[in-house]
C-alpha positions as CSV (number, residue, x, y, z in Angstrom):
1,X,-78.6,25.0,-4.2
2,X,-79.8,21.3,-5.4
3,X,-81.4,19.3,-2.4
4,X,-80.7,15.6,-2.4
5,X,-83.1,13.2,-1.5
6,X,-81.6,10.3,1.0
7,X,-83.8,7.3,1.4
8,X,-83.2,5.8,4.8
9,X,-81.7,2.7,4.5
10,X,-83.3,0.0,6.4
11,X,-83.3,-3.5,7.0
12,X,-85.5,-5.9,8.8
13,X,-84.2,-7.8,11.7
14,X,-84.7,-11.3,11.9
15,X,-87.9,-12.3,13.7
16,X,-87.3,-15.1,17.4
17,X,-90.5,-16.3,18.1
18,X,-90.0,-19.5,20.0
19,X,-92.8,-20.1,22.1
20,X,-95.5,-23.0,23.6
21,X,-98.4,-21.7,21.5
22,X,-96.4,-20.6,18.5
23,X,-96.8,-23.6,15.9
24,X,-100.5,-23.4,16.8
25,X,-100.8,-19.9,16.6
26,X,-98.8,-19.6,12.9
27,X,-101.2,-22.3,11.6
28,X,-103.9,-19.8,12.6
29,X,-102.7,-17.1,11.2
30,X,-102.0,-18.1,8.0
31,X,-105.5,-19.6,7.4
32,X,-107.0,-16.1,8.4
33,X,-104.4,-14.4,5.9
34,X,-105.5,-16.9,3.0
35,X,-109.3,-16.1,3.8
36,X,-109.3,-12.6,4.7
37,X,-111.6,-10.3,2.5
38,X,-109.3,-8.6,0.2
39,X,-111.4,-5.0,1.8
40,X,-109.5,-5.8,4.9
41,X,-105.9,-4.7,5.1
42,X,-103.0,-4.7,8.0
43,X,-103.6,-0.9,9.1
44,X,-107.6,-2.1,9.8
45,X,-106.1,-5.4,11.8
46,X,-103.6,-2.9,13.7
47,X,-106.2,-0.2,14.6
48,X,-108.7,-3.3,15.6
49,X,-105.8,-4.2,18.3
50,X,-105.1,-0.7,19.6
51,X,-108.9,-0.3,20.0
52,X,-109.6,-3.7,21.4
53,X,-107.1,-3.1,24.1
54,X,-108.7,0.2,24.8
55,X,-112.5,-1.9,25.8
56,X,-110.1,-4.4,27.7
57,X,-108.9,-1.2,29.9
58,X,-112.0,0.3,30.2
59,X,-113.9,-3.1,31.0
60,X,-111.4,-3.6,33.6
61,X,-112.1,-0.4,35.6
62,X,-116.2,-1.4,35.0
63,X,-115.3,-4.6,36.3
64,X,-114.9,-2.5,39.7
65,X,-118.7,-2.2,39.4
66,X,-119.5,-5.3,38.1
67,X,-117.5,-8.3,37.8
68,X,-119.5,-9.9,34.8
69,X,-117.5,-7.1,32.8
70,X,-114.3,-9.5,33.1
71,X,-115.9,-11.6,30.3
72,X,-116.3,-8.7,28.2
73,X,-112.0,-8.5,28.4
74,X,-111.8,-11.7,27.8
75,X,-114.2,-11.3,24.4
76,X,-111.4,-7.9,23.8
77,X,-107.9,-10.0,24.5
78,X,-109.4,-12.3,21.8
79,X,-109.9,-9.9,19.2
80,X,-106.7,-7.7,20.2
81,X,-104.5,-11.4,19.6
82,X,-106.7,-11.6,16.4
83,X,-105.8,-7.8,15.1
84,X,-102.4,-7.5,17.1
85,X,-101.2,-10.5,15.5
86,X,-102.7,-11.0,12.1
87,X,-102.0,-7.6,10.6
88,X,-97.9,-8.8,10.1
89,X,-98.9,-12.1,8.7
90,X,-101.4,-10.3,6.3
91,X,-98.7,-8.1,5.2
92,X,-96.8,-10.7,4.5
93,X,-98.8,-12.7,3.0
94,X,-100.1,-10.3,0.4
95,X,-96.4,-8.7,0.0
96,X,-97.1,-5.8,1.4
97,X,-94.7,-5.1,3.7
98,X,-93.8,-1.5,4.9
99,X,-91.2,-2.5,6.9
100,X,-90.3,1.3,8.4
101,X,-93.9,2.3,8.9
102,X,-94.9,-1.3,10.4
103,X,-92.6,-1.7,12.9
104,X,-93.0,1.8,14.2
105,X,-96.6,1.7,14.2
106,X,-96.8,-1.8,15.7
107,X,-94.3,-1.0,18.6
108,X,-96.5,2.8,19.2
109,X,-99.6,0.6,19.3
110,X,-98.3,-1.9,21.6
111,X,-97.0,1.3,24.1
112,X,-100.4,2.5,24.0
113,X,-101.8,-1.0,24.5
114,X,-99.5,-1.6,27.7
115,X,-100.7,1.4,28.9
116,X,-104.8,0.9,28.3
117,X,-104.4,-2.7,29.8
118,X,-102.2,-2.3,33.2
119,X,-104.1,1.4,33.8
120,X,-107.6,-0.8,33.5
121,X,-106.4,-3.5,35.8
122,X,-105.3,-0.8,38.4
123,X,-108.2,0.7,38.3
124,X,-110.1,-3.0,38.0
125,X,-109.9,-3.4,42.2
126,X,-108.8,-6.7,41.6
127,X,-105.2,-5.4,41.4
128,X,-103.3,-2.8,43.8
129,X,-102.3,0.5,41.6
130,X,-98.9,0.1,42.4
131,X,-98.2,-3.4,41.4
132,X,-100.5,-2.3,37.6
133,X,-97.4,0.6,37.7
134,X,-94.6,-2.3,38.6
135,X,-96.2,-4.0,35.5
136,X,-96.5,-1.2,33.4
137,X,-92.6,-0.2,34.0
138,X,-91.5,-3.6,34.2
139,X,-92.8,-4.5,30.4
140,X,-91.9,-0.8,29.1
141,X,-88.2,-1.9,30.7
142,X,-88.2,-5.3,28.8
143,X,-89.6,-3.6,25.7
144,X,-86.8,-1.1,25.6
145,X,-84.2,-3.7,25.5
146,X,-85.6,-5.2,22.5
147,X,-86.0,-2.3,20.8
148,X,-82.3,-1.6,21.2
149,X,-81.2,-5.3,20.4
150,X,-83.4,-5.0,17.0
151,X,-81.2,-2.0,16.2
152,X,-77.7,-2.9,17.3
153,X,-77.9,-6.7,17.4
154,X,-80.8,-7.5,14.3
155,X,-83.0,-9.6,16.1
156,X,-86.2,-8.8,17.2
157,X,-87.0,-11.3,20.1
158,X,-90.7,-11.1,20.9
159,X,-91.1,-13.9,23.0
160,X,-88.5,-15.2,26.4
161,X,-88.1,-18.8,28.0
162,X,-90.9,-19.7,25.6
163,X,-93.7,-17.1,26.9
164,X,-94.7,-14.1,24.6
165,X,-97.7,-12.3,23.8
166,X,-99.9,-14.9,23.1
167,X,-99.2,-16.7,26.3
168,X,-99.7,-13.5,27.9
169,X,-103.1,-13.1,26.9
170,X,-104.2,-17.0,27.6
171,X,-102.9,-16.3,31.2
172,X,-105.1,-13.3,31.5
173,X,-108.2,-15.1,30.4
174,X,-107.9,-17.6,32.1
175,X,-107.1,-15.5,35.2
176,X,-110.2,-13.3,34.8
177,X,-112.1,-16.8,34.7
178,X,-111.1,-17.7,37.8
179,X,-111.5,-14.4,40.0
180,X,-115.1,-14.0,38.4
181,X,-115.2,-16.7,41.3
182,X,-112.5,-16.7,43.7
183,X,-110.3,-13.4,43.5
184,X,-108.7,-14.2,46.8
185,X,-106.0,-16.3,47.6
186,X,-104.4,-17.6,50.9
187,X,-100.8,-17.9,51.2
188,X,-98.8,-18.4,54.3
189,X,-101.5,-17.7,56.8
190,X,-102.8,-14.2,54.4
191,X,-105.4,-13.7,52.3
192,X,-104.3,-11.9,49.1
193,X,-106.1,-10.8,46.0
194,X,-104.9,-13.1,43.0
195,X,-104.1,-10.3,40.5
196,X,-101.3,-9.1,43.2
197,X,-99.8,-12.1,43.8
198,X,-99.7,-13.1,39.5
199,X,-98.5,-9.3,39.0
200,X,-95.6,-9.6,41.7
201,X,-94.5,-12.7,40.2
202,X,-95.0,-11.0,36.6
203,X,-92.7,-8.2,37.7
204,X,-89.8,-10.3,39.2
205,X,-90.2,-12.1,36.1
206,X,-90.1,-9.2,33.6
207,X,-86.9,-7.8,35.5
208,X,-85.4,-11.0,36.0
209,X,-85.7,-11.4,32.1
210,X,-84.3,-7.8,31.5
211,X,-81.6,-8.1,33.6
212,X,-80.4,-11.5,31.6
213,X,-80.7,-10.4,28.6
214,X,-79.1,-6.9,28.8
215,X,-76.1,-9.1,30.1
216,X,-76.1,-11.3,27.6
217,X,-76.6,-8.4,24.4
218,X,-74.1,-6.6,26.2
219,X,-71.0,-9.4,26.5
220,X,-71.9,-10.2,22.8
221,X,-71.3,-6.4,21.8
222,X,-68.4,-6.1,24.1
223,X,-66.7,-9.5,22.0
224,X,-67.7,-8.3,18.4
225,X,-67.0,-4.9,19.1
226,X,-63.4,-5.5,21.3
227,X,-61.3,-2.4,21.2
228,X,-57.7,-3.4,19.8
């Protein structure tokens, strides 16, 4: 009996990347696209973001031991925005795009990078284990709804209310900056470490986010999909 080949059909959604750093950030890229050594490719620029993520985990949990180890990830968040973000752009730039295979891989990387980063800050002691797990679910929550709006809706949204990935990262530098110094904060008579209080804030925010744009995905479905 003859076997027929069927080639998944697939088509890329439209990319919504509206964000403060953005127009800064796409100049960037594109000068490190135009003179990237043609040796380097976007699997290389990917596998540099999964690892730097990895050393900004594992610095976290050394920062427990010594605090100076906060620079080192700062010095990893650097190089994870510089593979994280430039192996798309390179793609592109060359015409290379496997758009399957990259946005699997990208979106398995980034799992794995959520996890390496928010398990390091747990374990940092400048962070409470169960808001790094509020953190960790919150962003795994907010990354399953894009997923599914990619799919049924064909954008893929990567940043909200003008924050994304980029801003993300800036926030955490300059956050480790500041508790290399002063990782206590008072607040209405308590003293509270500052990771908590950012990561409390991050989760309400994450959820918030979630919860607004699951309601919005879902009216828009419900109207172009109204049963007659």
């Amino acid at each position: 009996m003859a076997t027929v080949a069927r080639v998944c059909e697939f088509r890329p959604a439209k990319r919504v990347l509206k964000s403060v750093l953005a127009p800064v950030e796409k100049r960037a890229l594109q000068w490190f696209a135009r003179h990237m050594p043609t040796w380097v490719n976007s699997d290389h620029l990917t596998l540099l973001g999964l690892m730097s993520m990895l050393f900004a985990g594992l610095a976290y949990w050394a920062s427990s031991k010594n605090p100076l180890a906060l620079l080192v990830v700062c010095g990893c968040l650097a190089l994870n925005w510089f593979g994280d973000s430039l192996d798309g752009t390179l793609a592109r730039f060359r015409d290379q795009q496997r758009p399957r295979y990259g946005f699997y891989v990208d979106h398995v990387v980034d799992a794995l990078s959520a996890l390496f980063l928010f398990g390091g800050l747990g374990l940092s002691g400048y962070m409470h284990p169960g808001i790094a797990l509020g953190l960790l679910l919150a962003y795994n929550l907010l990354a399953m709804e894009s997923y599914l709006a990619t799919y049924t809706i064909g954008e893929f949204r990567l940043t909200h209310f003008l924050f994304g990935p980029t801003e993300l990262r800036a926030l955490l530098v300059i956050g480790n900056l500041y508790v290399l110094f002063k990782p206590m904060v008072h607040i209405g008579g308590h003293t509270l470490r500052l990771f908590d209080v950012g990561g409390a804030i991050g989760i309400v925010g994450m959820v918030f986010v979630f919860a607004l744009t699951a309601l919005r995905n879902t009216v828009r479905l419900y109207r172009e999909e109204r049963l007659r």
